[in-house]
Each structure stands twice: as C-alpha cells, then as structure tokens.
N, C-alpha and C positions, 0 to 999 in steps of 0.2 A: 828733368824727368828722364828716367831712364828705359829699356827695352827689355822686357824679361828676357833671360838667354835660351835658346834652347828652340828658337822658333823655325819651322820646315816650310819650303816653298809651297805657296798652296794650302798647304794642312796649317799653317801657323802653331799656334799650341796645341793644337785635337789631341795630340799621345798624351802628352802630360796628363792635361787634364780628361782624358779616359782611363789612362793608366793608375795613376797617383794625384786627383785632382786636391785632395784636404794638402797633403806634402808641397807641391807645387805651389798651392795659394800662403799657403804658412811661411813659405820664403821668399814671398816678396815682399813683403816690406822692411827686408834689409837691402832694397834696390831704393828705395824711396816712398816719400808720400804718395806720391804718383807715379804710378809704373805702368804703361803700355804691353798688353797682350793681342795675342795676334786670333781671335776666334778663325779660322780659314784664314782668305786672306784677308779679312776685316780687321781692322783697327779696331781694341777696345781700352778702358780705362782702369786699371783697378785703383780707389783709393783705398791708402792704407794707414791714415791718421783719424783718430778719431774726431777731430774737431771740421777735417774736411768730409767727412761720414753726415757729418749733423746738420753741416751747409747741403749737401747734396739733396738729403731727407727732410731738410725744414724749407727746402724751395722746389714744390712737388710742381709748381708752371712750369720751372726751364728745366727740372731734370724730372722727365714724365714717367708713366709707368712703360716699360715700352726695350729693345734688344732682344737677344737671342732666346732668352729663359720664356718671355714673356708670348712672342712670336709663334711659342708652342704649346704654349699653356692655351691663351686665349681660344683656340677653335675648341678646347679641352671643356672652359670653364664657361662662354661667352663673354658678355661685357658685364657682369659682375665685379663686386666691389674690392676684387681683388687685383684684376689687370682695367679696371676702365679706366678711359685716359681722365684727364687733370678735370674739366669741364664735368663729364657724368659723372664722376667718384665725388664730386661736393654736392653733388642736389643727391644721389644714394647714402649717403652719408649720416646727411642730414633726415633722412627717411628712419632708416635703420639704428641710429645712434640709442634711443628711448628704449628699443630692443632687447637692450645688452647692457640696460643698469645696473648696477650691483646689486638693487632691490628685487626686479626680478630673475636676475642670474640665481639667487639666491632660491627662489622660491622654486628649483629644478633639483637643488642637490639631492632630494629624497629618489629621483629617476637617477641620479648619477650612481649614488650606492646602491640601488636596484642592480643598478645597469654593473658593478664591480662582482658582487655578492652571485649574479645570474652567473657568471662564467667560473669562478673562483670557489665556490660551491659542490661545481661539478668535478674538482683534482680530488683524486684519492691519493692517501697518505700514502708517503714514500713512491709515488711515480713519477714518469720524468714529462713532465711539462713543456711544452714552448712556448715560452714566459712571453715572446716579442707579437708572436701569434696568440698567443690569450690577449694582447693588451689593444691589437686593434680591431679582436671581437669587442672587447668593454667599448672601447672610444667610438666603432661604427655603431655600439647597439645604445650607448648615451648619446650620441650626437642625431641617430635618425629619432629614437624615443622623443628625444624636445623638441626635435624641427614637426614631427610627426603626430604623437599623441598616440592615440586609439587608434587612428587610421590605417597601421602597418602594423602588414600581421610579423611573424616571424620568418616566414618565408621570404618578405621582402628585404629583410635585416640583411639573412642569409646570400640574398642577391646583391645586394647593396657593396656586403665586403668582400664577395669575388669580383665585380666591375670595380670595385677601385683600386684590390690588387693590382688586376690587369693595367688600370690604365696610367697609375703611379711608375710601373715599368718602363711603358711605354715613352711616356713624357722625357724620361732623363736620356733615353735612345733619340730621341729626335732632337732634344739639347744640344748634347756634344756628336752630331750628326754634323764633320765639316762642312759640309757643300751643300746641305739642306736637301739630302736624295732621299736618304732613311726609308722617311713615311710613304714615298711612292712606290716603293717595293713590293711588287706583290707577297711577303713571305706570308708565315704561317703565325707568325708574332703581328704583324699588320693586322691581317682579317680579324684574330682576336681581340685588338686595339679596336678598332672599331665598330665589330658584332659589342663588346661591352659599353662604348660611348653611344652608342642606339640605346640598347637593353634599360642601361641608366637612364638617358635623357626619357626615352617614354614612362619608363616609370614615374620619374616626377612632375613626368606630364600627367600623367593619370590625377596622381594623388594631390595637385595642384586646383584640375580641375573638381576633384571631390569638394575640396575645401572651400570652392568660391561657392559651391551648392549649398554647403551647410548654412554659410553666410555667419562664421564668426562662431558656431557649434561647440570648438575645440579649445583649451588652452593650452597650446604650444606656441614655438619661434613661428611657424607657420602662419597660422593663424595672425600672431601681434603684425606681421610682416605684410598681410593679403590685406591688414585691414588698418596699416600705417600712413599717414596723411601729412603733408609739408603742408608751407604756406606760400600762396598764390600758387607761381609755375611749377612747384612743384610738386605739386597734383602728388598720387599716389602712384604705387607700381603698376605697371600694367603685366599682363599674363609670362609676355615673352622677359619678361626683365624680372619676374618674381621666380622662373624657374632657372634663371641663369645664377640670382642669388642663392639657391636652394642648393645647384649646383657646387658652386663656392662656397655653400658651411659644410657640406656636407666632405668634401675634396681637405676642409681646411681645418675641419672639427675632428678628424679620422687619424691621419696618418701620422701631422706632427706630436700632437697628444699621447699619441699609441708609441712611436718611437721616443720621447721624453720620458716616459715611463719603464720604456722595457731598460733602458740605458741607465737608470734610477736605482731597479732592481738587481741591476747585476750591478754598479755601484756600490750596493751599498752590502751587497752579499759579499764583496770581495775585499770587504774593509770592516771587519769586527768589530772597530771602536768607534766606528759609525755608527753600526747597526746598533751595538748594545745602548748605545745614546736615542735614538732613535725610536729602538722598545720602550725604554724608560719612560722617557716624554707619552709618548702614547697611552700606556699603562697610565700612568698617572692623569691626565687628561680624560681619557674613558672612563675611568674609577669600574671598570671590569665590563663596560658593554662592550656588544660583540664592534657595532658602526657608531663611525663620528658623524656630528650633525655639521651643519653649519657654521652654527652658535659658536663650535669646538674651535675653530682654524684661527682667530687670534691667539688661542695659548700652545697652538702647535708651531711653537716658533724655528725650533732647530726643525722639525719637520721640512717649513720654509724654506730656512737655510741650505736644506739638502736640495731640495727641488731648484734653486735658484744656481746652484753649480754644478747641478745634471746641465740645466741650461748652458750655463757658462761654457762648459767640456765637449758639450756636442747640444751645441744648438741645432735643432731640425731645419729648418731654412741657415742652410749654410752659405749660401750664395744667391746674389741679388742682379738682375741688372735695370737699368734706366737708359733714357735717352733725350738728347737738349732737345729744345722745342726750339730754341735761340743760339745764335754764335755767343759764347760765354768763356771767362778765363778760370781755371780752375786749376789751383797750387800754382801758379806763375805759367799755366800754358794756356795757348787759344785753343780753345774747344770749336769745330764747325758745328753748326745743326745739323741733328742729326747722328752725331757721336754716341756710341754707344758708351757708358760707364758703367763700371760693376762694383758691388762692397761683399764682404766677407764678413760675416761675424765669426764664424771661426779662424778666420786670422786675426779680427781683431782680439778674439776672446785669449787666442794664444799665444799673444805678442809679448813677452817677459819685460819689453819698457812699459808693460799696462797692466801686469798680472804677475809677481814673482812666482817663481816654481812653476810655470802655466797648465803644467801637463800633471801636476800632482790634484787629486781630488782632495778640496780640504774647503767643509759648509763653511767653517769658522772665519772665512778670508770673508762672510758676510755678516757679521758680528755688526752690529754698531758700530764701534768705534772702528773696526778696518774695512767697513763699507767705506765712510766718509772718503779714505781714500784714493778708492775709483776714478781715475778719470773721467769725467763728464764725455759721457759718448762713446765710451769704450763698453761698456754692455748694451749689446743690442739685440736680442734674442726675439723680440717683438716689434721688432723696427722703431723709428721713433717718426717724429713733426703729424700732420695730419693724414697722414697713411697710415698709422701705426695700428698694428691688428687689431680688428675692435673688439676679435674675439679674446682677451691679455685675459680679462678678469672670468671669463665664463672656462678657460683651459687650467688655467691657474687653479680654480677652487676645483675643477674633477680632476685634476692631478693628487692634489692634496687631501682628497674625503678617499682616490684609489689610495696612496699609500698610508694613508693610517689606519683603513679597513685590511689593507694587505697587512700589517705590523701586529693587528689585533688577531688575526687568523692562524697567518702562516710563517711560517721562515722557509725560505728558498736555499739551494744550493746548487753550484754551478756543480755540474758534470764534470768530472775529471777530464781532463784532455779534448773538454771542448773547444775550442779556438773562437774567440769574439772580436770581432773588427769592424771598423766601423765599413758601410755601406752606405758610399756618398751617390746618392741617386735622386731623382728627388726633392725627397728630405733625409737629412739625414739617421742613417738606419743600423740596429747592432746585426740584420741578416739572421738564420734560426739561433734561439738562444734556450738550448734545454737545461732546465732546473729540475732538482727534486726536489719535490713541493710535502714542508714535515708541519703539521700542526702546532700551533703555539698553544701550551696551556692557558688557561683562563686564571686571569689574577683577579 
C-alpha cells in the first residue's frame, strides 16, 4: 500500500481535496488498490478496486457507517437510516423495506409527473432557464408530495428547498473542514446553517405530529412509515426516530435526484445523436401524449441507458467513508479499529482498467451485450450489500417519467459561453446551469 503524494503537516490532503477533490481521487488508483490519505492529520483508507469495494460494502459489522463524511452528516440527519450504526440500520431497515416496493413506488408516479409538468410548465418558450435549479424544485416538490400528501401546502415546499439549499452547503464546508473548527465559527454562513437545520427539523415536527392525529388519514411515505410494524423487538418507530427518517428522505430524495438530472439534461443537449435517439424512443413509446406513465418505463429502454451513464459520469454521492468496528486486514494491510476507509465511485466509475474511454458519454457502453462486461463492482452509484439506497428504485422511476415528460415537451439548449463543471460538494453538482428552453412539437 502506498501514500498519496502531496500530503502537508497538519492539513494532510485538505488542499487537494478542496481544491480539486474529483482530479485528486481519480489518481489514486494508479498508486494501488489501497492507497493511504491523510484527512488532517488522520490516517484514512481509500479503496480503489472494485472487488475490495464490495468486501468493504458487503460486511457493513466491521466496516460501519461511521469517518469524516458521516461525523457531519449525522447531527444533519440524526440516526436515520442513512448514517445509523450497523445494529439500528437492520431493525430500520427491516421497518422501512415494504415502504419502498416497486408496487407501491409505483403507485406515486402520477405525483412524480405532477410534480415535473408543475415546474416545467411554468418556462416560456425561448427563455433562459436554470435547468439544475428547475430540477431540484421537481425533486424537492415529488419527494415532500409522497413523504407528505395533502398535508403541505406550498409554502412549506417552498421552505423545504431553501433549508436544504443552505444546508447541503453547509455539510461539504464542515467535511473537508481539516481540524474540525469550520462549524464553530461564529460566521454568517454558520448562523444560516443552523437557523435552516431548526426551521426544517420543526417543520417535520409539526407535520409528523399532524399525522400521528390523523392516525393513518393520509396515503403517503409518511403515513406507510407512522404506521410500519416489525416483529417482536422491533416494535414500530417511535416519534423521534420517524422524524429523523423523514429527515433523511427528504435530504436523500432531493438533491442527488435533482443533480442526476440536471447532469442528464446538459448531457444529452450536448450530444445530438443522443438526443435525436432519445426523442425517437419517446415519440414512439408515447404514440403523441404529452406524459409517460409507468406502464411506459420497460420500453423506454435507451432512455435507461441514458440515465444509467449520467450515473456512471457523475455519480451524486461521489465519496463515501466507513470505519472498523474490528482490527481487520484489508488488501494485505492491518487495519486498527477504528480506521477510517473511504470508496469512490467516481474513481471507480472512471478508472479506464473498468470502463474504456471513461470520460466519453456513450448510453450504448450499457447495451446487453457490453453491460455483461462490467466488472462486478465497479458500478456503484447506489452503493451495494445491505446499505445499499433503499431509495434505487423510487429515484430511478422519477428520473425516468422526468426525462421522458422533459423529451415530450421540450428541447433545451445550453447558452453559449456558459461554462459547466462539475461541483463536488455534497453530492455531486453541475453549479447554475442556464438552457433555453424551445417547445418540442407534438408527433
């Protein structure tokens, strides 16, 4: 195992990975499977094979949810079932799993098109757009609609995706924070971080306690969620643990959705023979309605294909970290307890021994026959073993009903002499992304 180069007394990697954290991660794993970075002056792990990625993720006891990323998230999210350690993430799990069937994920897509059709409605032809800012009004206003229902109005939508602007910011400031001071600062970014992590959490205190009043009134995520029942110990949620998960869909339903999308859309506006493949399928699949249903998403198959190498290209969680619960060997080194390790899917997504051409957009690399390809483990975009997002199939199908509602509509163009890059914060982000947004006729 080697030492990434480049590390400073004290700060260890901090500049890098502030400066140029995607660059910096994308060249380590020509140092090795296992490469040593320096968070401050903490020792951390990054794997960069994908077979040792799938060991890491398929033994969630010794390598917990737990390191720097997590450290900051947590007071964010509470112990929902995104940072709770190894013990409460299997009895929540097992709660929440029923939740998030394909059967009823299904039965939400008519709010998800609502939820497209509401923002994309309101662009007048030929103006300029901010394609990445429309996409996480849709995602914040589908994701509070099914956690929600009836119960919020618009005003609280509204609220909803200023606090988690703010606190999306915030988070990746206190990340690569070397020395853990950031958050104690009194600045003027702090107090906002925090007046928004109030604002939020009473809000879905509020709207938690409505729902326990109704007593099952509503059919939303909420609701399946208030009124979800394990067997024996694991009893059902109680109040403080149903707004921490409410927390975490709403944190986890919002941003990376919204950034997979807008990354999608300039995607595929910037590649013609994309696109014009892309209408076609649609066109043909619609047979001239305006929205696809459900029913539509097994014959929008290159549709798929597109969305599954937005994933690939810029994964929204682009960086992970974990921590042993156990002294453990990992690629040939001893691990102490308590090691932090870290994975990448965009290093792994753009490692050329895992993905020829890595950095060219091309759906077709998902084809049948050159899926089979793939290395086992090298696409991770939804983590894998029993962590693995339980949100896969409920982001997947409102990715896929937004762009083939977006394809039946509209056709986008970037601005001339816009500049797009990615913004690793976070989740992974394209930063403002203005289109001019031209009507598609009707076939």
């Amino acid at each position: 195992m080697r030492t990434a180069p480049g590390a400073l007394p004290l700060l260890g990697h901090a500049l890098p990975l502030r400066r140029d954290p995607l660059g910096f991660l994308a060249s380590l794993p020509a140092h090795g499977d296992l490469v040593e970075v320096r968070l401050g002056p903490r020792p951390a792990y990054l794997v960069c094979h994908p077979e040792l990625v799938q060991r890491v993720l398929s033994d969630a006891r010794t390598f917990d949810k737990g390191g720097p990323l997590f450290e900051k998230v947590r007071p964010l999210l509470g112990n929902g079932l995104g940072t709770s350690g190894w013990h409460d993430h299997r009895r929540q799990r097992r709660l929440m799993q029923p939740v998030f069937g394909r059967e009823r994920v299904g039965t939400y897509a008519a709010d998800m098109v609502r939820g497209i059709t509401a923002v994309t409605d309101a662009w007048q032809p030929g103006r300029v757009v901010d394609v990445s800012a429309a996409m996480q009004s849709v995602t914040a206003r589908v994701t509070a609609r099914t956690l929600f229902s009836t119960s919020i109005g618009d005003q609280d939508v509204s609220d909803i995706q200023h606090c988690l602007v703010v606190l999306f910011s915030g988070v990746y400031r206190r990340m690569t924070a070397p020395l853990g001071l950031w958050e104690k600062l009194p600045t003027p970014g702090n107090r906002r971080f925090r007046a928004a992590h109030d604002r939020l959490r009473g809000l879905i205190h509020r709207i938690v306690r409505a729902h326990r009043r109704a007593a099952g009134g509503h059919d939303d995520l909420l609701t399946a969620l208030a009124t979800a029942h394990g067997d024996g110990a694991d009893g059902s949620l109680s109040d403080r643990e149903l707004c921490d998960q409410v927390m975490t869909l709403l944190v986890a339903g919002t941003e990376p959705t919204g950034h997979a999308l807008a990354w999608a859309v300039h995607l595929v506006a910037t590649h013609p023979e994309v696109e014009a493949r892309l209408h076609a399928e649609n066109d043909r699949v619609l047979s001239g309605r305006r929205s696809p249903e459900v029913t539509d998403l097994p014959r929008l198959e290159y549709t798929g294909r597109v969305f599954t190498e937005v994933l690939r290209l810029y994964p929204p969680g682009w960086m992970f970290t974990r921590t042993t619960t156990s002294e453990t060997e990992l690629a040939g080194r001893s691990l102490p307890r308590g090691a932090d390790v870290l994975y990448s899917p965009y290093a792994l997504h753009r490692d050329p021994r895992l993905f020829p051409e890595p950095g060219t957009f091309d759906p077709d690399r998902w084809s049948p026959d050159r899926a089979r390809l793939v290395p086992r483990g090298a696409f991770i975009p939804f983590g894998a073993g029993n962590r693995k997002c339980i949100g896969e199939h409920f982001g997947t199908v409102e990715a896929l009903l937004a762009l083939s509602t977006l394809c039946a509509r509209w056709r986008l163009r970037p601005v001339p002499g816009a500049e797009v890059r990615p913004r690793p914060e976070t989740t992974l982000g394209t930063g403002p992304l203005p289109m001019v947004a031209l009507p598609r006729a009707r076939r």
